[in-house]
C-alpha positions in Angstrom: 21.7 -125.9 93.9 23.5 -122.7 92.5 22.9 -119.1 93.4 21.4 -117.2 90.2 23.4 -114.2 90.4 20.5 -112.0 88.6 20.0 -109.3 91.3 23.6 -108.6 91.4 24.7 -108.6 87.3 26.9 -106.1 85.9 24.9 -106.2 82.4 22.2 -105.5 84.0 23.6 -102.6 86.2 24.7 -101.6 82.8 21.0 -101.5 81.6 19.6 -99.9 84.5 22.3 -97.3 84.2 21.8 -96.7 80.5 19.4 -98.7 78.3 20.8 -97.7 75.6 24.1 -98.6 75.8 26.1 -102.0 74.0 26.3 -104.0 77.1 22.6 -102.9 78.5 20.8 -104.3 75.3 23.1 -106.7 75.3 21.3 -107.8 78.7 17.7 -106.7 77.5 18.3 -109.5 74.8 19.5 -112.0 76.7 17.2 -112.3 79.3 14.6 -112.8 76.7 15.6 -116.8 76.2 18.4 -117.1 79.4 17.3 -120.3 81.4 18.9 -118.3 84.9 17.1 -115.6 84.2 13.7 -117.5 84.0 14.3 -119.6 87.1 15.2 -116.4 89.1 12.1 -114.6 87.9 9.9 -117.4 88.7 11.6 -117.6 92.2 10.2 -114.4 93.2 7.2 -113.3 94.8 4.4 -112.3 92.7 4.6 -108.5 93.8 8.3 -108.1 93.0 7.6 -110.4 89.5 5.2 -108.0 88.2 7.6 -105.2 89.8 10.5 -106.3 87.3 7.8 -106.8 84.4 7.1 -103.6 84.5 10.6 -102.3 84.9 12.2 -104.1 81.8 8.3 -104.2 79.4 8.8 -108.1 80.2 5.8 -110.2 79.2 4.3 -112.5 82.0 
């Protein structure tokens, strides 16, 4: 099975860096219909789920 690469993407370095910026929306977008991004969220544990929720305003 591949490795999601999630925890470790430049985008959303980007974003963390700077919200605001073309390649951190970019990311804020995506991860709203990305299939990886949905399988490595519900891989995680529930404390560090609602964690990143909170983080990005990502509904459950």
């Amino acid at each position: 099975m591949k490795q999601q690469k999630c925890d470790n993407c430049a985008f959303r370095s980007r974003y963390d860096q700077n919200p605001q910026s073309i390649l951190g929306r970019i990311w804020r977008w995506h991860i709203n219909w990305c299939p990886g991004w949905k399988k490595h969220i519900a891989s995680l544990p529930d404390q560090e789920r609602n964690n990143i929720s909170q983080t990005y305003s990502i509904d459950k």
